[in-house]
N, C-alpha and C positions, 0 to 999 in steps of 0.2 A: 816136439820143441822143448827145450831150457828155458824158460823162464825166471825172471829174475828180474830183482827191485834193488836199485842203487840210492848212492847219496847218501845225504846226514839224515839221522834219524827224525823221522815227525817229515821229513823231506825227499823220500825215495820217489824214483823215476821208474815208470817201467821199461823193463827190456827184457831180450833174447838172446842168446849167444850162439853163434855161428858156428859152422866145423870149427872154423877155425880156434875158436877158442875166445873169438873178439864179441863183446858186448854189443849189441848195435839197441838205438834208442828206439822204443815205442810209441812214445809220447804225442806222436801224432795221430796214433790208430787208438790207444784206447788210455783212459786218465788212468789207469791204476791197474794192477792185479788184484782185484776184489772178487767178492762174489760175483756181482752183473757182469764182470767181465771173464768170467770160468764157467759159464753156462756152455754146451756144447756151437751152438751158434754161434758165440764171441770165438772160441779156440778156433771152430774151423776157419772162419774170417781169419786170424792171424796166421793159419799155416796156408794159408794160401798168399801173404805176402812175396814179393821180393825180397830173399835177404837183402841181397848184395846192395841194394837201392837206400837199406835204412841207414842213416847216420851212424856211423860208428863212435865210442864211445870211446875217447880218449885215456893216458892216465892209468889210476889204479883205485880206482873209486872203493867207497866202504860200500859190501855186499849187505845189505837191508834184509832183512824176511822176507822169503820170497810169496807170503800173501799180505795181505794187509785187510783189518776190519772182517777179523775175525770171530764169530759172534761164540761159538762152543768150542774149548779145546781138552775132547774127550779122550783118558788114557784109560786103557787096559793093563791088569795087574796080572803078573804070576802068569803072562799067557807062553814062556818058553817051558817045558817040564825041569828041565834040568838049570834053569834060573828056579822054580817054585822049590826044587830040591834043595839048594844051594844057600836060601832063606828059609830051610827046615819047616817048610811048608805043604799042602798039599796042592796039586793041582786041583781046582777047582770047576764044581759039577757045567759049571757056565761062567761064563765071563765078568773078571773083577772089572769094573766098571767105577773111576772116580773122575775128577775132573782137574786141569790144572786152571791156573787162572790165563784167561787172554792179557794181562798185564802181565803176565811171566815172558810174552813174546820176545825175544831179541835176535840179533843180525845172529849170522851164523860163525863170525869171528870177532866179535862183541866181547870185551869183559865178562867175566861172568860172576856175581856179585857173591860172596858167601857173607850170609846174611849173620847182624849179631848176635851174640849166644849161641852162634854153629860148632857142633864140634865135631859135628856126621854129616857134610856135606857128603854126597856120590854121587858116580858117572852113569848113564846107563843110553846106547846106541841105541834109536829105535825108529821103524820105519816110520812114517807121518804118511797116513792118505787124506787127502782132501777133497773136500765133497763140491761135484760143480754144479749139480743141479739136486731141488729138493726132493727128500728123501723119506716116504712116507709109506710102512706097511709092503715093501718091497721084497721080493721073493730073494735066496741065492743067489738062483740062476739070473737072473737079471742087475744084482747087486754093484755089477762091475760097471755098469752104464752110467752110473753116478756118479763114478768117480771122476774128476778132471786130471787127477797128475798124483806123484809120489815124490816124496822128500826124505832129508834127513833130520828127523826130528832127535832132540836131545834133552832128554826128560831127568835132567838135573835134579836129586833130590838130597833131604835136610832126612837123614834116620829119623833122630831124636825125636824132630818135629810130628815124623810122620806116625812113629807106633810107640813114642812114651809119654806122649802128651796129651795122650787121650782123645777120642774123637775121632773124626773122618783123616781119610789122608791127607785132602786136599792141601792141608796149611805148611805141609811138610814136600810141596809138588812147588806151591806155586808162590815161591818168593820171588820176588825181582829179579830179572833175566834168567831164570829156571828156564825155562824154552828157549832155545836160541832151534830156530828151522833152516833149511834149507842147506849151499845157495841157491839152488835149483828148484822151483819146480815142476817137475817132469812132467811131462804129458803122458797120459795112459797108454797114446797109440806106441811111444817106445819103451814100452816095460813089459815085456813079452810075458811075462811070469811071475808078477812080485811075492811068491810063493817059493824063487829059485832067485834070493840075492844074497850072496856075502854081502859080511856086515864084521865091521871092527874098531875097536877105540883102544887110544895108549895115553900111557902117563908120565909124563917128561919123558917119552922114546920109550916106555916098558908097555909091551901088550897087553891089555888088559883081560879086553875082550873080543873074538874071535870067532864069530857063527852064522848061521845063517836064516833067514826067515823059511826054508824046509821046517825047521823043526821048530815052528809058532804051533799050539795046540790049537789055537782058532784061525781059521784065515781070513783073508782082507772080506773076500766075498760075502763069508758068513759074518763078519762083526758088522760091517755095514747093514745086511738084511737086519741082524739081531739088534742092533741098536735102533733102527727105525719101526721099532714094534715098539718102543716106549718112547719115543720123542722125533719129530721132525729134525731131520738133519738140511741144515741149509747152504749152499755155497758156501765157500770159504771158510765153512767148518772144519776141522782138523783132527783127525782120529790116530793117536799116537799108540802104537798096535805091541808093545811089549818089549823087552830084551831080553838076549842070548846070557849066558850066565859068563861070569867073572866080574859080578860088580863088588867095592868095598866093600861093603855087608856081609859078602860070603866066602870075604878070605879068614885064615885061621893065622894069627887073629885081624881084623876086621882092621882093614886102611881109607882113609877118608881124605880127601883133599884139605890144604891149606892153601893161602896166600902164596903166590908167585907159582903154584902150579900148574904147568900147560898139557892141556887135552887135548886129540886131536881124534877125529873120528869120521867114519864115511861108511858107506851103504854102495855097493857094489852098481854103476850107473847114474850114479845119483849126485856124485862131489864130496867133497869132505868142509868139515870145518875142523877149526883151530882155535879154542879157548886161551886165557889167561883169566886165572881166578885170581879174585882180590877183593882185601878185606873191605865191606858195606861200614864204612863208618858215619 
């Protein structure tokens, strides 16, 4: 299934989108795309719906995040080699592990706010798994059973914020609408691979970046088991899993978004989104 939360913000509805391509409302089967509702018992319940039965969804609605009450939204650093290369970096012995803020969350063609005293705003494609049942001390091999769905996570970030300013990365992750997700989120049972997805972003129509999660040095399986060795992962949690290189940062010399610039970016199965960045006054 597509999953998907419409409507004005603070006000999204749930839904699903059909072959067709049309929205149809959920709102009778379950209040929200949350946690309680991404446990494997709530998913199978909805795919065993009638589409055709649900109310279709009129219009051109604003596309919402496609979770909502989200309680962790943990990002993985430096996990592509050739992104770690690219930021004269080393690949690293285990996983860079920081956190963005759940207030960074926004719709997936949302403004995207470049925060005051920015002058290193960047782009960076990255897949988003989402955890639908809790996650605790859990093996590889069984890693994948946790997950409920996959997205297009877009792990917006502030340079400056992030390595001159001293301190963790976080402050430099998680400005206001720094996450925009989705619009989609996919159910596990149609991602045959998430190990095998193109993945791309461009800047006013210039490609930026170009690759594929093949070449993640961690995969979904192993971040999920590895992260549940030091903390419980809960539904609706969100694991933003790295990017393919070509971000600002590691052009020569180094390009960073301003005001009135449009991104657009997607994950191979997953949908795309369409930014427009503007100045947080």
């Amino acid at each position: 299934m597509k999953l998907i939360r419409y409507g004005e913000p603070g006000r999204e509805k749930p839904g699903l989108v059909d072959a067709s391509g049309v929205i149809r409302d959920l709102s009778a089967h379950v209040m929200d795309l949350s946690g309680a509702e991404l446990d494997p018992a709530s998913l199978a319940s909805l795919a065993g719906l009638d589409i055709e039965s649900l109310p279709a969804v009129s219009g051109n609605p604003r596309i919402g995040p496609c979770v909502s009450g989200t309680g962790k939204f943990i990002c993985i650093g430096l996990n592509y080699a050739d992104h770690a290369a690219e930021s004269g970096l080393a690949v690293p012995p285990e996983p860079v592990i920081f956190m963005k803020a759940s207030s960074a969350i926004a719709g997936p063609d949302d403004d995207v706010l470049i925060p005051r005293g920015s002058q290193k705003t960047d782009w960076e494609v990255e897949l988003g798994v989402v955890i639908g049942k809790t996650a605790k001390y859990v093996s590889e091999a069984d890693a994948l059973d946790y997950v409920a769905g996959y997205c297009v996570s877009h792990d917006v970030s502030e340079r400056a914020f992030q390595t001159e300013r001293a301190g963790q990365w976080t402050k430099g992750k998680s400005c206001d609408t720094f996450g925009p997700i989705g619009p989609w989120l996919v159910t596990r049972d149609e991602v045959a691979d998430p190990q095998n997805l193109s993945m791309w972003l461009r800047v006013n129509g210039e490609t930026m970046q170009n690759g594929s999660t093949r070449t993640m040095v961690y995969g979904v399986a192993f971040l999920v088991s590895y992260l549940s060795q030091f903390m419980s992962l809960h539904p609706g949690d969100i694991i933003s899993t790295g990017t393919p290189p070509g971000v600002g940062m590691g052009m020569k010399p180094p390009r960073y978004l301003k005001a009135g610039d449009v991104v657009e970016l997607g994950i191979e199965g997953l949908g795309t989104q369409k930014q427009t960045f503007v100045a947080d006054v």
